[in-house]
N, C-alpha and C positions, 0 to 999 in steps of 0.2 A: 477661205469661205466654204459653202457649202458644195459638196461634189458630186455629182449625178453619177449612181451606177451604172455602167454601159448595159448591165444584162437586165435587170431588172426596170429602170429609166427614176430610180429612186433617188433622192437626196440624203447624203452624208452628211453629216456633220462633222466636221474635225476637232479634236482635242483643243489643237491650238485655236479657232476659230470661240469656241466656248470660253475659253479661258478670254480673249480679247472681248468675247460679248458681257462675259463680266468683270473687265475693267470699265469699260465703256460705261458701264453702273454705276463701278467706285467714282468715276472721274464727273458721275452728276451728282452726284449726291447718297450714293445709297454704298458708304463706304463701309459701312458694319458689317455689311454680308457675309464677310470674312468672319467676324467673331460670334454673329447670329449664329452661327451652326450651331456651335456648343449649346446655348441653351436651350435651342431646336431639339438638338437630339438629347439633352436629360430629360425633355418633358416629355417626349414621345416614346422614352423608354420606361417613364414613369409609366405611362396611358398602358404601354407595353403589358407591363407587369402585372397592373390592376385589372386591366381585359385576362390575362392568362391567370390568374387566381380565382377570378368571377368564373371564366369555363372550368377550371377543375373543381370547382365549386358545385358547378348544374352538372356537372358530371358524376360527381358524389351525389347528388340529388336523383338521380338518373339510375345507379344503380341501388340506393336504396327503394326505389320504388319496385323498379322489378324485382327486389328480394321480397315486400311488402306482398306484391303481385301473386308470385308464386306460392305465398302461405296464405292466400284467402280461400275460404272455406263454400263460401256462394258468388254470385254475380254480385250482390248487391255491396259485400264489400269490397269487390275489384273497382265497383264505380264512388263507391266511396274513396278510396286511394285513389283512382286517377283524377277524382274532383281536388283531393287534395294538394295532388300533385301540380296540377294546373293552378290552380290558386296561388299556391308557392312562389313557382315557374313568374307567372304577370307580377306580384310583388316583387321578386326577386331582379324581373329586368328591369321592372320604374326603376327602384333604387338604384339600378346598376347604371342606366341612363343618366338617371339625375346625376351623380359621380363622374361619367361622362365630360359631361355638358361642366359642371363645374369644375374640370381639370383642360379642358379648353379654354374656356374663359380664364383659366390663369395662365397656362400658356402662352394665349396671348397676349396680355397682362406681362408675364416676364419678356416675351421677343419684344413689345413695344420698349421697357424697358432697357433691355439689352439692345436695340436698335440706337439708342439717343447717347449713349454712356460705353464706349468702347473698354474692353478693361485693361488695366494699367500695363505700362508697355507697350501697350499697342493704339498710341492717340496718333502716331504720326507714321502710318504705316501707309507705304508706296502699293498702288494698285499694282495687281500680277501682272 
């Protein structure tokens, strides 16, 4: 179970204690846990992927503005570029949000999935 540090007066958790708090899960019901991972983490490496292309994206957008920036000739075309840039910028998060928010929703959509339907080989698998 859980162990109080003498110096600090904090609680530990042990390996072994986590690992019996998730049997203790499998043995009520929540025996997928084990094979939820997997589709946990393909969808979160998806989420991953498409957050880290949308930043190098505004990052591209980023540096072409300050090239934009440095070739204006008066004030009124630096606020013309950063009006444009900002424009951009808010389109660019909606959509990026909207994308978001519909890669959640399937997400959870496959873990509900994945939670009902263990996959093959593994229907009759002994809690850890």
């Amino acid at each position: 179970m859980a162990e109080k540090n003498k110096t600090t007066g904090e609680e530990n958790i042990s390996a072994t204690s986590a690992m019996q708090a998730v049997a203790e899960l499998q043995k009520v019901g929540f025996g997928s846990i084990a094979w939820m991972g997997t589709a946990w983490l393909e969808q979160m490496s998806e989420m991953g992927s498409e957050w880290l292309s949308f930043v190098a994206d505004r990052i591209k957008e980023d540096v072409k503005t300050q090239h934009q920036i440095l070739h204006c000739r008066n004030i009124e075309e630096v606020q013309k570029v950063q009006a444009q840039f900002i424009q951009t910028a808010v389109e660019q998060y909606r959509d990026e949000t909207g994308k978001m928010v519909e890669m959640s929703s399937t997400m959870m959509e496959k873990l509900k999935e994945a939670s009902k339907e263990p996959p093959a080989g593994k229907r009759h698998a002994t809690p850890i």
